[in-house]
Every structure is written in C-alpha cells, then in structure tokens.
N, C-alpha and C positions, 0 to 999 in steps of 0.2 A: 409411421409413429406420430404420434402428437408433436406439437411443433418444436422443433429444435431451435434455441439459441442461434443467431446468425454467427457469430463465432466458431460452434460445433461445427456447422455445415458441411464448411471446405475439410477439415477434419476429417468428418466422419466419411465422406464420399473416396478422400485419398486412401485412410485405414482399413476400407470396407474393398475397394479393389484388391490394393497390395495384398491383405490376406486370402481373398478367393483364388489370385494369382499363385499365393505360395499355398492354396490347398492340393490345386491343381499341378505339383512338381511332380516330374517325372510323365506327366502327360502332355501326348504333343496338342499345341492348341495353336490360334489365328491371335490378330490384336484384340485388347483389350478398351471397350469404352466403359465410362461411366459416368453418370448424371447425381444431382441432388439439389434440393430445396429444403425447407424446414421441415416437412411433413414424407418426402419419399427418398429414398436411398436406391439408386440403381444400377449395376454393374452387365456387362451382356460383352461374354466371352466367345467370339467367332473359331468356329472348326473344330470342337474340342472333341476328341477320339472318344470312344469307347471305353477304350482301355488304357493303362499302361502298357510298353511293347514288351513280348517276351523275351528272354534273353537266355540262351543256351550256355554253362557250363560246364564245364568237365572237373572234377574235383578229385585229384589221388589220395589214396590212400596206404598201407599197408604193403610190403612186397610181397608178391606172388608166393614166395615159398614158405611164406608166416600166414596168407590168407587160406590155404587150399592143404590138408592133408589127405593122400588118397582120393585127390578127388573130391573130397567134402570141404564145404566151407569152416574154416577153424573158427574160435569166439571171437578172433581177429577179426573177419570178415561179415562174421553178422552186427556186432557191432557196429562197424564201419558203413553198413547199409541202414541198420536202424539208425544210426545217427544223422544220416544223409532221407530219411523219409522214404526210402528205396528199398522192393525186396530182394535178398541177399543173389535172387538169379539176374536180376539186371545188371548187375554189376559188370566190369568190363576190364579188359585190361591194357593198361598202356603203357608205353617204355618214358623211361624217366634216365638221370645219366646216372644211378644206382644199380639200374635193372629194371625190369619187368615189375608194373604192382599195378595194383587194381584199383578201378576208378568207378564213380557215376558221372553219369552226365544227367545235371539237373536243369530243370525251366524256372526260371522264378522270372514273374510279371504277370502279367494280363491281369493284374487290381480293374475291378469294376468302377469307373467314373462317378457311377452313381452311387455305390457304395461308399465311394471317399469322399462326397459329398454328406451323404446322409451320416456320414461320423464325423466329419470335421465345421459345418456348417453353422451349425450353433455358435461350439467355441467363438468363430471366428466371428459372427457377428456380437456376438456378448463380453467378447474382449477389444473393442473397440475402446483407445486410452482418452476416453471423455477427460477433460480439466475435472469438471465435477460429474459427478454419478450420483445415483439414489435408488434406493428401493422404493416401488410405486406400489401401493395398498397391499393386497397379499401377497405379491409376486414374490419370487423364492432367485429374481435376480436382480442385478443395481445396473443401469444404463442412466444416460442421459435424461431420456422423455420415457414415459410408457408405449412400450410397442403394441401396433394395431393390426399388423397385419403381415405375412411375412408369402413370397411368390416364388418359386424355384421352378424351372422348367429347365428341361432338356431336350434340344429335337421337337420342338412346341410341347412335349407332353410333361404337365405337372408333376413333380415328384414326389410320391407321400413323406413327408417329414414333420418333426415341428422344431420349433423353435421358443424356447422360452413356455413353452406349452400351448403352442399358437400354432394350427396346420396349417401346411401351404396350401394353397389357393392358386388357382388362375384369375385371380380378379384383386383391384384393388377399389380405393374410392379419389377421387376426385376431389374440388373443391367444399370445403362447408357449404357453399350455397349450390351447389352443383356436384353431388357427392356420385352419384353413378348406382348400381354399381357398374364397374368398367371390367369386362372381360375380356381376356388377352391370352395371344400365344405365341409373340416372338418380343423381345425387346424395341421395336416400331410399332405395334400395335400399341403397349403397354403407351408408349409416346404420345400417340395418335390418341389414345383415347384421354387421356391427360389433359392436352392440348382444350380437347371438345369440353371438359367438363373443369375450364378454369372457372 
C-alpha cells in the first residue's frame, strides 16, 4: 500500500493477522507470524491443511413403521432423505430408546482452504478498523492509504484472487529508490527480497 501513518502500522499488522487467523477456523494450521512497515503488510501461516476435516454423522429420523409401508418408502421417509441431501435408499436404520427409526449418516467438511480464502480474503483485509479511512480516487472501497498490491500463496503457488480489484501476484516492490520488481514464493523469500531492495 502507499505509506501508512506510523500509528496504523502496529494496527494494521495485529488486525490483518487476527482476521486471516479467524478465516482460517475450523482448519488445522502451524503458528502464526507477522511483519509490517508503512508500505507492506505481511502474515505467513505455517502447515495450514487443505481442508477442513470431515466429520461423520448419523442423524435419525422418523420410526421405522411411519417410514416404510409394504416395503416402500412412505412421504415420511423421502422427505426425511430429501431433507438430509440423501437418496431415500441410503437411508438406514438404527435403534433409539422409542424403537427402531431410520437415519442418515451424513459427511460434512472437507471446505477447500483455498476456497475459504478466496471468499473471505477481501473482507478481511478491507475491514481493517483504521482510526481514519477514505476512498482514494475512483476506488469503490475506504482503507487507510490506496492499495498497491495484494500476494496470496499457498504451498508456494499464487492464488488467483483480487482484492479491492487488484490480482494477486507473486511479486511485490521494494523501496522507492529500489523498487524491484521482487519475486517470491514463500514468506522468506518475500523477506529476503525486501531486505535487498531497501
């Protein structure tokens, strides 16, 4: 971004962690670093999975002998399957202290990481609680400074996204008198080339 108020800084470095941390809930990950100056903002989350884990269910429903006449499923029991995402043959049955009634067993998890990045990412860096904010020439959002440039990677490999209508990149820039450009693919590199082009 263009330079930030020395005030914002420690701000924006805390509020730019904490929310990538809490986009990441529910996903197992490593510890958390993060850097900042007036000009870059930087977070690099160690071991972060794939996914969310899955987690198996079993969900009852309906007694056996309101589910099932003849043999056929009653509108008891298709309902109960269309409700549950489930076709009315997977269903199952399992004893409960009423009796006998029928159940699914559901998966819910495996969210894509990168998926819950590329919907929550933005948000979370455009809700950053600046003291003061502003809209910068045509831009359609209010931050601090105008952003210049925005990096997401995972696993070294950049993720297509934007941000405030800005794509990510594997590359940022460096100093005004030593701008770069500076290409990168792990949070040490992104460092290292920083470092070279103060």
């Amino acid at each position: 971004c263009e330079e930030l108020p020395a005030r914002f800084v420690e701000l924006a470095q805390k509020e730019l962690s904490k929310a990538i941390v809490s986009l990441l809930k529910g996903i197992s990950h490593g510890d958390t670093k993060s850097w900042a100056s007036p000009r870059h903002l930087g977070v690099e989350v160690a071991n972060v999975e794939v996914r969310t884990p899955l987690v198996e269910q079993v969900v009852t429903g309906p007694p056996v002998s309101r589910a099932y006449k003849d043999g056929m499923p009653t509108k008891a029991a298709i309902g109960f399957a269309r409700g549950k995402g489930i076709p009315v043959e997977a269903l199952e049955t399992a004893e409960s202290p009423k009796g006998p009634v029928i159940a699914a067993r559901i998966t819910k998890g495996g969210e894509s990481t990168i998926t819950r990045i590329k919907e929550g990412l933005e948000e979370a860096i455009l809700a950053i609680p600046f003291p003061k904010s502003m809209r910068w020439g045509n831009a359609e959002y209010s931050w601090a400074r105008p952003l210049q440039g925005v990096s997401v990677l995972f696993g070294g490999e950049c993720i297509d996204l934007t941000v405030a209508g800005i794509p990510s990149t594997a590359s940022t820039l460096g100093h005004r008198l030593n701008p770069g450009p500076i290409e990168f693919d792990s949070a040490s590199s992104w460092l290292s080339g920083l470092r070279a082009h103060q």
